[in-house]
C-alpha positions as CSV (number, residue, x, y, z in Angstrom):
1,X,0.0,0.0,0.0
2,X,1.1,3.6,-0.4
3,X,1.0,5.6,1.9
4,X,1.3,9.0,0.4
5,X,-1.0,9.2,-3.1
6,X,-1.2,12.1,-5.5
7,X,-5.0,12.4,-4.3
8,X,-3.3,12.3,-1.0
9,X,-0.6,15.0,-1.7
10,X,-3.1,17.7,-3.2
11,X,-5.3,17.9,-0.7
12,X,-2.4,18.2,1.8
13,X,-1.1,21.1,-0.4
14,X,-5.0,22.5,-0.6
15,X,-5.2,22.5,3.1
16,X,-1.6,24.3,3.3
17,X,-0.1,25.3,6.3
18,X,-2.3,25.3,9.6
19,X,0.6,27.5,11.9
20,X,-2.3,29.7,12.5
21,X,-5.4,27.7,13.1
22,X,-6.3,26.6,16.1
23,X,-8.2,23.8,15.4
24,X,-6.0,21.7,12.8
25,X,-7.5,19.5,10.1
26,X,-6.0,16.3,10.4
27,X,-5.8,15.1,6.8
28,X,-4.4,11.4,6.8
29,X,-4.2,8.9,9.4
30,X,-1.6,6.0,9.4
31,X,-1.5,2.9,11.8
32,X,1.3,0.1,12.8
33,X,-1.3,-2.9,12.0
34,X,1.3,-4.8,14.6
35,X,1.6,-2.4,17.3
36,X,-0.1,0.8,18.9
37,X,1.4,3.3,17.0
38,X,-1.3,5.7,15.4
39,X,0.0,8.8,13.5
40,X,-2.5,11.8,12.6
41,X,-0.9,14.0,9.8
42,X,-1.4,17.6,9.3
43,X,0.8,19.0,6.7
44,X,3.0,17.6,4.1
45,X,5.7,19.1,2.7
46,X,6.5,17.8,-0.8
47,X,10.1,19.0,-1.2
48,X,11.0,17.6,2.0
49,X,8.9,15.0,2.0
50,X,8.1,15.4,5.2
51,X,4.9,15.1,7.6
52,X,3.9,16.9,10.3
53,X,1.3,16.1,13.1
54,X,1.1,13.6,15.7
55,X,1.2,9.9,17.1
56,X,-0.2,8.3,19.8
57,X,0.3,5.6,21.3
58,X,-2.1,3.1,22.9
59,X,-2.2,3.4,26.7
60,X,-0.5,6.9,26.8
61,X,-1.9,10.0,26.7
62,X,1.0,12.3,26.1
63,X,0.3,13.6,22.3
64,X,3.5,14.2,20.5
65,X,3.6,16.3,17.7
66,X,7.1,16.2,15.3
67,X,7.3,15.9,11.9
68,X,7.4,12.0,10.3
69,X,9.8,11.7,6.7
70,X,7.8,9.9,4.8
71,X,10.7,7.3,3.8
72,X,11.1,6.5,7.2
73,X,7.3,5.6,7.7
74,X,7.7,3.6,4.4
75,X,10.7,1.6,5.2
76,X,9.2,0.6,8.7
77,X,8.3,-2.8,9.2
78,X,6.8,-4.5,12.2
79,X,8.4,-8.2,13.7
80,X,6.2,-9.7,11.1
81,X,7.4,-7.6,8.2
82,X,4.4,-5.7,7.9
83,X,4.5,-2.2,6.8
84,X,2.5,0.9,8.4
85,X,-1.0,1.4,6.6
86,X,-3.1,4.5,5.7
87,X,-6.5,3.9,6.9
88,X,-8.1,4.1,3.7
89,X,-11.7,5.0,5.5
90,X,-10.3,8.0,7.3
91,X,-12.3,10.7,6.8
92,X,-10.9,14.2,7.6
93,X,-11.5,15.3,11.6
94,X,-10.4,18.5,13.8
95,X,-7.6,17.4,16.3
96,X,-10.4,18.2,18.9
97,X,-12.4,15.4,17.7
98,X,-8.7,13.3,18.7
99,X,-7.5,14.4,21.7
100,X,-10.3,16.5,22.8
């Protein structure tokens, strides 16, 4: 699967950069099928290719927000060699509907 998609990468660039709003769309969500790793991306930058928004982690409640490279999250595989997923029925949520 592919985790970043030319659908994918203009509606990032249509969305833009959120440093002002308070209230962040969340545009794609990726998961660690194997583990309890959820990531909830914000922005993309295409020259970079680079993501930034957040991942949380089953159990924890501390939200940490970084930016993800998109090779990285590609290359990652889990014991059983599976790769992270886009959750292909996300549909597009407020961080407040997240983490409240």
């Amino acid at each position: 699967m592919r985790l970043m998609t030319k659908k994918l990468e203009r509606r990032f660039a249509e969305v833009g950069s959120q440093e002002n709003v308070d209230d962040l769309i969340i545009v794609a969500k990726f998961v660690n099928p194997c583990g309890q790793e959820t990531w909830y991306l914000t922005q993309y930058d295409p020259k970079r290719q680079v993501f930034f928004g957040f991942v949380l982690v089953e159990d924890d409640c501390n939200v940490q927000w970084s930016e993800f490279s998109l090779k990285e999250l590609e290359s990652f595989k889990c014991p059983l060699g599976v790769p992270i997923e886009r959750d292909l029925d996300w549909t597009e949520q407020r961080v407040s509907s997240v983490i409240g």
